[in-house]
C-alpha positions in Angstrom: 0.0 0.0 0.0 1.3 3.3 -1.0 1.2 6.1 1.6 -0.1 8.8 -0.5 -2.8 8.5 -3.5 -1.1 7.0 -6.8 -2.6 6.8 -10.1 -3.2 3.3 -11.1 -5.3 1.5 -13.7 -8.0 -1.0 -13.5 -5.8 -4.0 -13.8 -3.5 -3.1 -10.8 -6.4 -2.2 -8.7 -8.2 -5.4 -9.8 -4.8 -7.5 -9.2 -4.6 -5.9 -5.7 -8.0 -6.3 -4.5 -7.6 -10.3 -5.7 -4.7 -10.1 -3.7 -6.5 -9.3 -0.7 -9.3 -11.7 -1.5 -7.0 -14.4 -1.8 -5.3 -13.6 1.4 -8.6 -13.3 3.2 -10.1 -17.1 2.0 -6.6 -18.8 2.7 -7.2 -17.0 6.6 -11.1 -16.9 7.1 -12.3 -19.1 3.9 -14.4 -21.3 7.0 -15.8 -18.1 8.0 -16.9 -16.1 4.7 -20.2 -16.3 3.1 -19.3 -13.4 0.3 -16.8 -10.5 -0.4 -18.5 -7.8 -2.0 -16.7 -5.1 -3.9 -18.2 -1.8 -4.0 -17.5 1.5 -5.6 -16.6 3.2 -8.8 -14.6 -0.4 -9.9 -17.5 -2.4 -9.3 -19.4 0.1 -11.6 -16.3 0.1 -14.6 -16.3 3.7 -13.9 -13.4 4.2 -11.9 -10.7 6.8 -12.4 -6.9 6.7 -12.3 -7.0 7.7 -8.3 -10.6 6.4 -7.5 -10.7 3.9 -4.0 -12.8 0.3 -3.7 -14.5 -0.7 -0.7 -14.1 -4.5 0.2 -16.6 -6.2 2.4 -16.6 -9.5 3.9 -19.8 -11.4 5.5 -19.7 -14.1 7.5 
């Protein structure tokens, strides 16, 4: 994670988010029910500095 806001495109915003979807089933998958991503990606309408939401139900 960067500590200020980078430009970056769909791919390395969709690579990072399955990142942290993979790292959250190899911990919790007992536990999850469904990750939901939310936001401009979701949408295909995000921008170069636009932010996701992740949420995980159990």
């Amino acid at each position: 994670m960067l500590p200020y806001p980078a430009s970056t495109s769909r791919t390395e915003k969709l690579d990072f988010i399955d990142r942290i979807v993979k790292m959250l089933l190899n911990k919790y998958r007992d536990n999850i029910e469904a990750i939901g991503i939310y936001g401009s990606i979701a949408q295909e309408k995000e921008g170069p500095y636009s932010e996701y939401r992740i949420s995980c139900h159990k």
